[in-house]
N, C-alpha and C positions, 0 to 999 in steps of 0.2 A: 237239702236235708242230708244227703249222703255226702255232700263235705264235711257236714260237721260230726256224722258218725267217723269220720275216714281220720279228722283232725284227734277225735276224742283218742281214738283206738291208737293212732300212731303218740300221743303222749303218754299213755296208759302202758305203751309197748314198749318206748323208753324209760317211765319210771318202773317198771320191771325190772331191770337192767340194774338201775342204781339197787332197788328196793334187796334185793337176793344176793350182794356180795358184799365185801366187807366192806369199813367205813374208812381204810386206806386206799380207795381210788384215787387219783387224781385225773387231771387233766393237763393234757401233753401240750406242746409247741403246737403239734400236726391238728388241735381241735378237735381227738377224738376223745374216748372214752377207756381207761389203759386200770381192769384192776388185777390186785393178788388174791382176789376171792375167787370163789365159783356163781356163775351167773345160771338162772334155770332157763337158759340155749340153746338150743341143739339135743344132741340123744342118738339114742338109734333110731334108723329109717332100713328101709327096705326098698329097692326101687330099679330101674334099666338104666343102660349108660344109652348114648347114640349110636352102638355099634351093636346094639340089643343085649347086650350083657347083664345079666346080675348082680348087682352090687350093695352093700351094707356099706355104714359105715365103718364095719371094720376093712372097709378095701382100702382107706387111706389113714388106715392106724399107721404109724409114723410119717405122716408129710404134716405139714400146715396147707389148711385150705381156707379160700375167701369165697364163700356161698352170697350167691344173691339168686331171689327168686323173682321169677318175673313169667314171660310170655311170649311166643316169636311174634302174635300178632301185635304185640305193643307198639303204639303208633311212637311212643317219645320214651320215655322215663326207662324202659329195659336198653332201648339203643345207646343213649347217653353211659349208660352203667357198662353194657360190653363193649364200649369200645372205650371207656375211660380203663379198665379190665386189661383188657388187651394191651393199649398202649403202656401199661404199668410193665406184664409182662415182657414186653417187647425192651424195655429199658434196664430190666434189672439185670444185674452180673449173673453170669451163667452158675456159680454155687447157690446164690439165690434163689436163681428162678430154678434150679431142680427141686427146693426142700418145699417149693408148693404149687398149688394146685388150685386154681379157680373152677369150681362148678355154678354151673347155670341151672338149674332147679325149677321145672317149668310150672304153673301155675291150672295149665290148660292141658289136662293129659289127654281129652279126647280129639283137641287138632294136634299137640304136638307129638306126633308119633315119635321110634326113635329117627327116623327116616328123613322126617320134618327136624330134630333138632341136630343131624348129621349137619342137616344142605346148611342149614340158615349158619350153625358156627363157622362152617366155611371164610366168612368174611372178616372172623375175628382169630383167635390166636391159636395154633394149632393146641396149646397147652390148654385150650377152655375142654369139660366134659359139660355133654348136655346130658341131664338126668332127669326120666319123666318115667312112668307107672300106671297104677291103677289107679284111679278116683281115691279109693281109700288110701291108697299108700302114699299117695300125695299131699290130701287131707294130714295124714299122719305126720311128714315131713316136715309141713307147716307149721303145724301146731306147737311141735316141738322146738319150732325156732322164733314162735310167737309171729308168726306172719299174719296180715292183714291179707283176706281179698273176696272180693264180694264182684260176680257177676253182674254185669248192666248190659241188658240187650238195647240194642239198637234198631232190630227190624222188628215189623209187627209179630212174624212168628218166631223171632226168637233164637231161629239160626244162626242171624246176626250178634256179634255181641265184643263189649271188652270186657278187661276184670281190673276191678281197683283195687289198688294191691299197695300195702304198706314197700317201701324200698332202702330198704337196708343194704350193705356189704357186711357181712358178717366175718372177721379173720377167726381162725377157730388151730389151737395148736395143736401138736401131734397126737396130745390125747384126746383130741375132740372136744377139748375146753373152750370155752368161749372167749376171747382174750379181747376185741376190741371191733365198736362198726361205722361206715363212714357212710355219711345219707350217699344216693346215687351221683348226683352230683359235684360231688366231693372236686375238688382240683385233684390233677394228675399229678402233681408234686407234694402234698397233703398224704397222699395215699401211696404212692411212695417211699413217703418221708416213714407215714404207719408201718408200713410193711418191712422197711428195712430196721428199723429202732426194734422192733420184737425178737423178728428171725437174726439178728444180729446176737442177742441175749446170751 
């Protein structure tokens, strides 16, 4: 049953996307989604980086950032996204990779401390920020970006647990616009191809 709430919500989460910008979208070579409208995406948030800092989104008023949310305990689907993440970063020309910014947006604020999302981005690209918060500020972050995610325990009491989570890359431009998002999955040259065809503009 909770696939088919998780299937409803993540189609419901992409015709959002269509439904809210203009009727000049098209759809690019790279297979994503590229309009001149405004999408309702993103917003302000409030929330810690990994190094316990404060942060808004006004911290990255003028950069382009590519938000995905996810979880360090994720067994598959966040590891897939940060290192396809990283490997992008790791490829792009150094003018490029200065005008953006991947954050990782944790899903799980009371295991991912900042401390926990320091260690774990370790293994991905120094240019990732891990961002996590309070319950609510996180909730809040979500919502704003129309995230899916829904706790399923695993032990009897409950301590156990993962969280099913809609998995988007969200690219978002210096104004915090929503410009275009690639599933987790996406090929590393797909998302490349996305990343450079916008910031290239």
């Amino acid at each position: 049953m909770k696939y088919i709430v998780i299937v409803v919500f993540l189609i419901l989460a992409a015709a959002t996307v269509f439904i809210n910008t203009t009727n000049t979208a098209q759809t690019g070579a790279n297979n994503t989604v590229v309009s001149s409208g405004q999408a309702t995406i993103g917003g302000a948030f409030s929330l810690v980086n990994q190094d316990g800092k404060p942060v808004t989104e006004a911290t990255y008023h003028g950069k382009w950032t590519l938000i995905f949310f996810g979880f360090t305990n994720c067994p598959d689907v966040c590891l897939i996204a940060a290192h396809t993440i990283s490997d992008a970063m790791k490829q792009l020309d150094t003018k490029t990779r200065a005008q953006i910014t991947p954050l990782f947006v944790t899903l799980d604020p009371e295991r991912d401390t900042p401390e926990r999302m320091k260690k774990w981005l370790n293994d991905y690209s120094p240019d990732f920020v891990g961002l996590t918060g309070t319950k609510e500020q996180v909730r809040e972050a979500r919502d704003r970006y129309k995230v899916y995610s829904q706790i399923r325990k695993i032990s009897p009491d409950g301590k156990e647990y993962l969280i099913d989570h809609s998995s988007f890359m969200y690219l978002m431009d210096p104004n915090g616009q929503y410009v275009a998002h690639f599933p987790h999955n996406v090929a590393l040259e797909k998302l490349l191809e996305g990343i450079r065809s916008n910031l290239g503009k």
